[in-house]
VEXDO-896010 format. One record per atom (N, C-alpha, C, O): residue in one letter; y, z, x. Coordinates in steps of 0.1 Angstrom, whole numbers, plus 5000, padded with zeros to 4 digits. Last residue first. Layout:
<sites>
AYZX...
</sites>
This chain:
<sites>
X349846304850X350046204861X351046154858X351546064865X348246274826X349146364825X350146364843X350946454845X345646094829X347146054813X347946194822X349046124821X344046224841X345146124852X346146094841X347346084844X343346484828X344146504839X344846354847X345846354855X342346314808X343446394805X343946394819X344946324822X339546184818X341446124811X342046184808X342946124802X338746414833X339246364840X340546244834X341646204838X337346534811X338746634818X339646504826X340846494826X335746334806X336946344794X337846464802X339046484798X334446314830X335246214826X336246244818X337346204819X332646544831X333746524839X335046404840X336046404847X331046504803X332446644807X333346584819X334546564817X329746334818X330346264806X332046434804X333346434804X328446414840X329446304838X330346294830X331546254833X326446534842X327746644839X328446524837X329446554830X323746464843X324346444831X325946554823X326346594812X325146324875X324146364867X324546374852X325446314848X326846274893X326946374887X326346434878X326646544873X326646064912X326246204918X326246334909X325846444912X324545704909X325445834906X325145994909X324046044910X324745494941X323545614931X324345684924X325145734932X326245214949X325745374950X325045384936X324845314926X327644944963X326744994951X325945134953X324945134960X330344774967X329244894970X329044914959X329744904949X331644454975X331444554961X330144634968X329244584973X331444184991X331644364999X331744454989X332044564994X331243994970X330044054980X330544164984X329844264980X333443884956X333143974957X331544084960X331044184955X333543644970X334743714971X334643844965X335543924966X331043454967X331543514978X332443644982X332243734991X329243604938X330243454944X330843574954X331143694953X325743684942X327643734933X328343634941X327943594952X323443634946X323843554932X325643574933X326543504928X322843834972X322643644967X323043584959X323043464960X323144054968X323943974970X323943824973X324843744974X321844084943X323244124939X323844034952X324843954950X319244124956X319144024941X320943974941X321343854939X319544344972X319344214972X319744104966X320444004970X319944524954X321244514959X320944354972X321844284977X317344564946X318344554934X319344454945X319344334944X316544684967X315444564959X316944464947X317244354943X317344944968X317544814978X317244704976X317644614983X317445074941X319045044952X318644934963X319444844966X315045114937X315645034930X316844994934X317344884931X314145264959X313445124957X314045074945X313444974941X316145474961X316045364973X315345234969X315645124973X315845614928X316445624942X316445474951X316745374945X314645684905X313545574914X314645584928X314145554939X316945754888X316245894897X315045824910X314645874920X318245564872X318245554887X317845654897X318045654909X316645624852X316045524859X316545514871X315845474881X318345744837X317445814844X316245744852X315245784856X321845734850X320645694839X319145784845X319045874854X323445484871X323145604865X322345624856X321945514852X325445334899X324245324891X323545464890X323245534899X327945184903X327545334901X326645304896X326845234886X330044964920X329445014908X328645124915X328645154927X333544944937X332644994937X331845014922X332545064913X335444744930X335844824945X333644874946X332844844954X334944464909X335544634915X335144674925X334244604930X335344214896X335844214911X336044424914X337044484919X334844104873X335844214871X336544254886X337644304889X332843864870X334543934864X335343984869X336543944871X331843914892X332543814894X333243834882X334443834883X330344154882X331344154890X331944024899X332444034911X328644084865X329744134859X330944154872X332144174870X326643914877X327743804867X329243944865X330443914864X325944094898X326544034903X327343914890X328443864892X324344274873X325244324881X326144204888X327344214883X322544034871X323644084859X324644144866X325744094866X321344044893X321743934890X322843954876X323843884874X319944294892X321244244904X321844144902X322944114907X318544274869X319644384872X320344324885X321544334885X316144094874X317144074866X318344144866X319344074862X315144214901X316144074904X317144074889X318344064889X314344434892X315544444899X316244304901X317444284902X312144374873X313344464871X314644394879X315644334874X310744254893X311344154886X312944244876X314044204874X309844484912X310544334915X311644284907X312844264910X308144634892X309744684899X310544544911X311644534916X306644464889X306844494876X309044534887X310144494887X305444404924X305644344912X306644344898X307344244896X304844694921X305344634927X306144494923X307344494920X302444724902X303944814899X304644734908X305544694901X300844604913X301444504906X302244594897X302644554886X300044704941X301344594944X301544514926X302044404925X301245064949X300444974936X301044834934X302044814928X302545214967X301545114971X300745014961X299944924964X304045394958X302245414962X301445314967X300245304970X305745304946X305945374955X304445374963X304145344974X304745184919X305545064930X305445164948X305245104959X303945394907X303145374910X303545244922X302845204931X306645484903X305945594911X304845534920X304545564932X307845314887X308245324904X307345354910X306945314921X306145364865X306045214871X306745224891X306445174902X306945604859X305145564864X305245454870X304545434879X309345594847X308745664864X307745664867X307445724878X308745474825X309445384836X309245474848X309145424859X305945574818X306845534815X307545474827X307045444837X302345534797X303445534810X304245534809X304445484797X299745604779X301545544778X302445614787X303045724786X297545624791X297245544779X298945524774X299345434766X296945514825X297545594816X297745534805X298045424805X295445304843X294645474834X295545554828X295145664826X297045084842X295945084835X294945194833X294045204824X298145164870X299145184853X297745144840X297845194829X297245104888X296645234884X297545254869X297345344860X295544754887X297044854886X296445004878X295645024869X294444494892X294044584890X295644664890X296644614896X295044134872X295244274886X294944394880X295144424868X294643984849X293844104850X293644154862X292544214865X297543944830X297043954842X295844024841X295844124833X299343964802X298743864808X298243834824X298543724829X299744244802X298344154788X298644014797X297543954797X301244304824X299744374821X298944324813X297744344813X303544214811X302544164823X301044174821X300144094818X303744374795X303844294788X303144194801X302344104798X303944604803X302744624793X302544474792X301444434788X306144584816X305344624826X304144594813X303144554818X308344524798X308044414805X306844484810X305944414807X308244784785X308244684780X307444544786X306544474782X309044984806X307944984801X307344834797X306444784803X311844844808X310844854819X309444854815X308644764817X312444904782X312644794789X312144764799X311944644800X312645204785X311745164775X311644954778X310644894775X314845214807X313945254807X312345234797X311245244802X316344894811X316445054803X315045064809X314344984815X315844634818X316544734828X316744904822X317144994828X315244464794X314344424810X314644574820X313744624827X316744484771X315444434770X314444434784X313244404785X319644484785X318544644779X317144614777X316244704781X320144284786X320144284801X319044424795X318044464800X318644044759X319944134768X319644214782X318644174789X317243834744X316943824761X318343924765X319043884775X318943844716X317643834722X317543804738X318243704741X320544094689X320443934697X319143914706X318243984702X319944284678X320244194671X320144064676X319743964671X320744554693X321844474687X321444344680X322344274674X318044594701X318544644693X320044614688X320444664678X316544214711X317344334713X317744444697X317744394685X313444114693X315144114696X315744204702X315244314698X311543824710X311643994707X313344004704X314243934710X311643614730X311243574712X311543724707X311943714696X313743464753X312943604746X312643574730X313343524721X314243244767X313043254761X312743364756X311543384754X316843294782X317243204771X315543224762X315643224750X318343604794X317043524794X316343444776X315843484766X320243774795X319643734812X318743664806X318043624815X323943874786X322243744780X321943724790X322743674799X324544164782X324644074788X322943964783X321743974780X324544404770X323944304761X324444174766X324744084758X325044654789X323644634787X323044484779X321844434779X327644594793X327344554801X325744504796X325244394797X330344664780X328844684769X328344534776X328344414772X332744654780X331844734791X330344744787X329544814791X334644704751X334244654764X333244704772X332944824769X335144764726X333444704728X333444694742X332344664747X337244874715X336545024722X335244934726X334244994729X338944624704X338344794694X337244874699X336544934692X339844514732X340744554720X340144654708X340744754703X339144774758X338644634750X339844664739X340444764736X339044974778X338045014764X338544904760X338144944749X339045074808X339044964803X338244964791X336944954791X340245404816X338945304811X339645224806X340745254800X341745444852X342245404836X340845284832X340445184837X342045424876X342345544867X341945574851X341845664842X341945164884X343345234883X343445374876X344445434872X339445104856X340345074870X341545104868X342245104858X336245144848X337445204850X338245184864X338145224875X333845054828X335045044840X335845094839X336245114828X330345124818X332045164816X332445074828X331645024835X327445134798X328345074808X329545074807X330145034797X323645154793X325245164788X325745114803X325145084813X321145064777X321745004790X323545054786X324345004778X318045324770X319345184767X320045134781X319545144792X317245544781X316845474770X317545304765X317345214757X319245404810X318345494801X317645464793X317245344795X321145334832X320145274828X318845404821X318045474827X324245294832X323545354831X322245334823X322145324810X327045194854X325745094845X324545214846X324045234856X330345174863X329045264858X327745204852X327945174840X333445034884X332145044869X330245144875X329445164884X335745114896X334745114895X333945094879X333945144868X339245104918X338145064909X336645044905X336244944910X339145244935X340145224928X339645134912X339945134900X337045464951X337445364949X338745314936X338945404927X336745754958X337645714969X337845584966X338545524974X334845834936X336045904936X337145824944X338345814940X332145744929X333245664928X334045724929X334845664922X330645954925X330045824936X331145794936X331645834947X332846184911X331846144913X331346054926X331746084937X335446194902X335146344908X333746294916X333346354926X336645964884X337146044889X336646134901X337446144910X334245814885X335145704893X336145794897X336645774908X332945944867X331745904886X333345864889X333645914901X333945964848X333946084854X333146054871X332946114881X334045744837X335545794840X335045914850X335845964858X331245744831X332345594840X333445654848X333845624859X331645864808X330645914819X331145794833X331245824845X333545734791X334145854796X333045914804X333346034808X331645514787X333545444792X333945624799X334545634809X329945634775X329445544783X330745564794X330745604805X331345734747X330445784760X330345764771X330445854779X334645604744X332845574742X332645694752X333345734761X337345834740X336445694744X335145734740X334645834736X340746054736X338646014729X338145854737X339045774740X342146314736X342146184741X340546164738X339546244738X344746524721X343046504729X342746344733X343746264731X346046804727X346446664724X345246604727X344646654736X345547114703X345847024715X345646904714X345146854704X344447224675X346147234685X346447144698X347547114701X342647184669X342747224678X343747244682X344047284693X342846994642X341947114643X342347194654X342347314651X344546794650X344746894640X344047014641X344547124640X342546644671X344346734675X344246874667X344046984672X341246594659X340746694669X341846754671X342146874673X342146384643X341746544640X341446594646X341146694641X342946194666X344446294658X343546364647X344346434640X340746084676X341946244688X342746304677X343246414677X338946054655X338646124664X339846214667X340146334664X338845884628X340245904636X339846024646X340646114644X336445724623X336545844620X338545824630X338945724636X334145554597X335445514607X336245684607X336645754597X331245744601X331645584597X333045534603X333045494615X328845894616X329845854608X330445694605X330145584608X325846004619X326546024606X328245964606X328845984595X325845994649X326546104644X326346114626X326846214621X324345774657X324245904656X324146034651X323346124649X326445594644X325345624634X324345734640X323645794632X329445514640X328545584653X327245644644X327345754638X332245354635X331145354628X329845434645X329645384656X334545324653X334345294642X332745294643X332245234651X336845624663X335545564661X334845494651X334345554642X339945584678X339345604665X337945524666X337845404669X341645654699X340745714695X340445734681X340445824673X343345354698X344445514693X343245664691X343645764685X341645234720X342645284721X343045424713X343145534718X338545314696X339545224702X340645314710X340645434708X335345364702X336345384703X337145334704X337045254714X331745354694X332945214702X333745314697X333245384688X329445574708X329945444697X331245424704X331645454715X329545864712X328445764713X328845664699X328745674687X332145974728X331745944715X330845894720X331045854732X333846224753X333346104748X332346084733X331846184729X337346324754X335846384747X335546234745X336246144739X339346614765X339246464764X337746484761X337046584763X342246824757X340846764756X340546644752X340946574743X345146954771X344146864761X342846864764X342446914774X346047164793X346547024792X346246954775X347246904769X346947514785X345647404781X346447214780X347047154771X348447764781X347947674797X346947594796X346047584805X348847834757X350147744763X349647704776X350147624783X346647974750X346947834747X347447744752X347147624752X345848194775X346348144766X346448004763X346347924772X342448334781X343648214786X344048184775X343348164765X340548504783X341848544783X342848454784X344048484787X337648404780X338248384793X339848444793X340348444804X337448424755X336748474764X337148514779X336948614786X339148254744X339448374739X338648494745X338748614743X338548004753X339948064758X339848214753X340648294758X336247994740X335948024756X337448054757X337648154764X337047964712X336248054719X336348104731X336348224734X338747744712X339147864714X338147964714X338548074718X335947534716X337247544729X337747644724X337247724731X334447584693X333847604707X335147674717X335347784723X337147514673X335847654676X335347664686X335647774692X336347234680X337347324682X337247464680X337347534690X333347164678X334047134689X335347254693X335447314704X333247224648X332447304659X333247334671X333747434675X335047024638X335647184635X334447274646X334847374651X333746794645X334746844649X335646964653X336346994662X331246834628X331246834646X332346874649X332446974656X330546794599X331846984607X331746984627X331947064636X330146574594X331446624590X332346784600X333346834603X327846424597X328646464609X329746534607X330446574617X326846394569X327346264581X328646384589X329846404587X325646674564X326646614558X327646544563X328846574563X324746714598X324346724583X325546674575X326446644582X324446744624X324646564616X324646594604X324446494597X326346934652X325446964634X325746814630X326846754633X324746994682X325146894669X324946884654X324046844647X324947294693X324147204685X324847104682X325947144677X326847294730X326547374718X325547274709X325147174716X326847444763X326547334750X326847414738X326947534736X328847464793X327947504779X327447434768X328047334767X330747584822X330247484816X328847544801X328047644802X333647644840X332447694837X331947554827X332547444825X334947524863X335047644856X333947674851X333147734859X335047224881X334347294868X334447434870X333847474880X338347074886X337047154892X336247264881X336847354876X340646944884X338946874878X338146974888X337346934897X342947044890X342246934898X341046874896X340446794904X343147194871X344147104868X343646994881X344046874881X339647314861X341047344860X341947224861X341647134853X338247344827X338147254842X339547304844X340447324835X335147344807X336247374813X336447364826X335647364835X332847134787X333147214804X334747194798X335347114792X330147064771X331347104768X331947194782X331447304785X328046854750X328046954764X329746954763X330446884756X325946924721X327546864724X327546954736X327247064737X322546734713X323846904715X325646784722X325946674725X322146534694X321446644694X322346754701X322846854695X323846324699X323346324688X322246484689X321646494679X326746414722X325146334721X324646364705X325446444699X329546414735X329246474721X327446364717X327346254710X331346644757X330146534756X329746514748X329146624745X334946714767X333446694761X332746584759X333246474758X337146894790X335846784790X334846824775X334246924774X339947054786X338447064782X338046944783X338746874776X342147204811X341547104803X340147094801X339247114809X344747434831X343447394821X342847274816X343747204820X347447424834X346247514842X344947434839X344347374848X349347104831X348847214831X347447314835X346447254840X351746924846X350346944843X350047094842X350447184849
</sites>
């Protein structure tokens, strides 16, 4: 193993980008823009640019650089090839073997989701479990595993795409995938909203969510926190649907430990205890003693994951 390795994060608006040494300890850390102009074409050549930059800052030579590992928003397969990521502008792209080309070094690529997963299970909530999944509840519902070290990315990069679990046979509305009642439709953040407006037309309880003209999912805790019992309520049903998905996915998969991240998990305790309810009533016996934590790393994850498949590939 070598001195060095680059973590990257590649989002549709900036690319986060950390240096790390050979035990995953952040050196330093930076962004840069996402250029999408001409379908995403010069991300790559930024990316590598970026990383000899800071080596050329830092005085480090080449020869002490493991690789770079780097998450995609979109499905990745095994040989790191991204098919189709409409963030970005692209379509089927061969990620690690041009990043190679461009960079000289060996690179390793996954989803976003699968390499912010990798980073709670490496350095994060999840360091001392052997196996863990991630369920990040944002604008959307993402979701990684990673067992033994190692993301579980599917035969073409779809696994873990926890958010489009089916919780609910009556939804007339579609998920942004297309299908209807997904676990994203009730547990993202715009999904929270969602259901809370969607009560709110058929009740006339009083709720202080009725003097803001567009609340968002930290209004609904905030106002669950305060004592508001039909935020209360709203953050109820959240949670039973979320523990109850939580508990189908881990009668799959049986992990040591989930991670709950996003920016919905910033509600802290009243979504961890309400939730972890729901979870242990539904999950079949054998895997009840599964922990459920808060993620620790915030939106360093995704850096800390892509240092982190380099440093265990090199193990």
């Amino acid at each position: 193993m070598k001195e060095y390795v680059f973590g990257v994060d590649v989002g549709g608006t900036t690319i986060k980008m950390g240096l790390f040494g050979a035990s995953g300890e952040l050196v330093e850390k930076w962004e840069i823009p996402t250029d999408t102009s001409n379908d995403g074409a010069n991300i790559l050549k930024d990316i590598s640019e970026a990383v000899h930059a800071k080596l050329d800052e830092k005085a480090i030579d080449a020869s002490r650089v493991e690789g770079i590992g780097i998450g995609i928003p979109g499905p990745v397969n095994s040989q790191g090839v991204v098919n189709h990521c409409v963030n970005l502008g692209w379509g089927v792209v061969p990620v690690a073997r041009d990043l190679e080309k461009l960079s000289g070094f060996p690179v390793m690529a996954g989803n976003d989701a699968n390499v912010a997963a990798m980073g709670e299970a490496f350095i994060g909530a999840g360091k001392d479990a052997e196996s863990t999944v991630m369920i990040t509840l944002g604008t959307g519902v993402g979701a990684g595993i990673v067992i033994d070290g190692k993301i579980l990315a599917g035969h073409n990069g779809a696994a873990g795409e926890c958010g489009h679990i089916h919780v609910n046979d009556d939804e007339t509305e579609a998920c942004g995938c297309g299908n209807h009642g997904c676990l994203e439709q009730y547990a993202s953040a715009t999904g929270i909203v969602r259901m809370a407006n969607r009560m709110l037309a058929d009740s006339d309880e009083a709720s202080s969510l009725r003097d803001i003209d567009e609340f968002t999912s930290k209004d609904v805790f905030d106002a669950a926190k305060n004592g508001d019992e039909f935020a209360k309520k709203v953050v109820h049903e959240v949670c039973e649907i979320l523990g109850k998905a939580i508990a189908k996915i881990c009668n799959v998969v049986n992990p040591e430990m989930v991670v709950i991240g996003g920016g919905v998990s910033n509600a802290g305790p009243v979504l961890l205890n309400e939730m972890d309810e729901a979870f242990r009533r539904e999950v079949f016996h054998g895997a009840r003693e599964t922990k459920i934590a808060l993620a620790t790393l915030g939106n360093d994850a995704g850096i800390y994951g892509g240092a982190g498949m380099v440093i265990e590939a090199a193990k």
